[in-house]
C-alpha positions in Angstrom: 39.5 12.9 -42.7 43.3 13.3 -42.2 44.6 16.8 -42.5 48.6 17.2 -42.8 49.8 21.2 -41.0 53.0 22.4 -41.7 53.3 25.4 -39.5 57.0 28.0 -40.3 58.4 30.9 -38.4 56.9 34.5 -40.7 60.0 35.4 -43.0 60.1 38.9 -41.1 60.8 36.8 -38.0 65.0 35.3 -37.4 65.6 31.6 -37.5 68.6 30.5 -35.5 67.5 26.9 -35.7 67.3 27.2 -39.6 70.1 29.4 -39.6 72.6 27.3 -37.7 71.7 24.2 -40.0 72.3 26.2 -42.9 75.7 26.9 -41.5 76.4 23.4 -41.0 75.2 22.5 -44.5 77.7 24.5 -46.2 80.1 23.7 -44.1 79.8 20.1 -45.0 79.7 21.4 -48.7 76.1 21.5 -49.9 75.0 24.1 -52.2 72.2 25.5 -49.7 71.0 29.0 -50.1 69.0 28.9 -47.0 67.2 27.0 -44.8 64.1 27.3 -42.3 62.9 25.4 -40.0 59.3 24.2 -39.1 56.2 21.7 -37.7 54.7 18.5 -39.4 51.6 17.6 -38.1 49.2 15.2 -38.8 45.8 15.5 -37.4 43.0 12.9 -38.0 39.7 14.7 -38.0 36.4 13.0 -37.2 34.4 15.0 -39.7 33.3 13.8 -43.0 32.1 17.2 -44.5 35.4 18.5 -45.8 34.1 22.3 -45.8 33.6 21.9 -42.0 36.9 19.7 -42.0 38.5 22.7 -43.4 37.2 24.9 -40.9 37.9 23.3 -37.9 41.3 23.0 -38.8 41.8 26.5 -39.5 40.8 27.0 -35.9 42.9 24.4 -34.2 45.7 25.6 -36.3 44.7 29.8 -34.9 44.1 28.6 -31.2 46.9 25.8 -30.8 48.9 24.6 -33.3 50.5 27.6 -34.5 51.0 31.1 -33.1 49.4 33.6 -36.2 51.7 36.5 -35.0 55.0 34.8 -35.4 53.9 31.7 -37.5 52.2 30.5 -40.5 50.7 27.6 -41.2 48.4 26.0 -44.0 47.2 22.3 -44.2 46.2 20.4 -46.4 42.8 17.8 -46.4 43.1 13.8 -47.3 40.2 11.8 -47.3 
């Protein structure tokens, strides 16, 4: 089972990253109103169960793929 994790910086928390390509954006002349960025992952899982597929990955994406007190993620199962 394939699971695809976008992980993004919590909207209480200042992105200079997604901040400085917004700058550049309107610069350049695109109608941007903002931008963050964030993490694409693609994990292949070897579970075939997709309740214990979604499970697992909640708990990769707690312990190592995202850091819960400045990031959120959420993922989404293929497969």
């Amino acid at each position: 089972m394939k699971a695809k994790v976008i992980v993004t910086l919590k909207k209480s928390i200042l992105d200079p990253q997604g901040s400085a390509v917004e700058r550049s954006l309107k610069t350049m002349g695109y109608p941007v109103d903002s931008v963050r960025i964030g993490k694409f992952m693609e994990v292949t899982l070897a579970e075939a169960n997709k309740a214990k597929a979604e499970e697992v990955m909640d708990e990769i994406c707690r312990k190592l793929l995202a850091n819960p007190v400045i990031e959120d993620y959420f993922f989404e199962l293929e497969g």
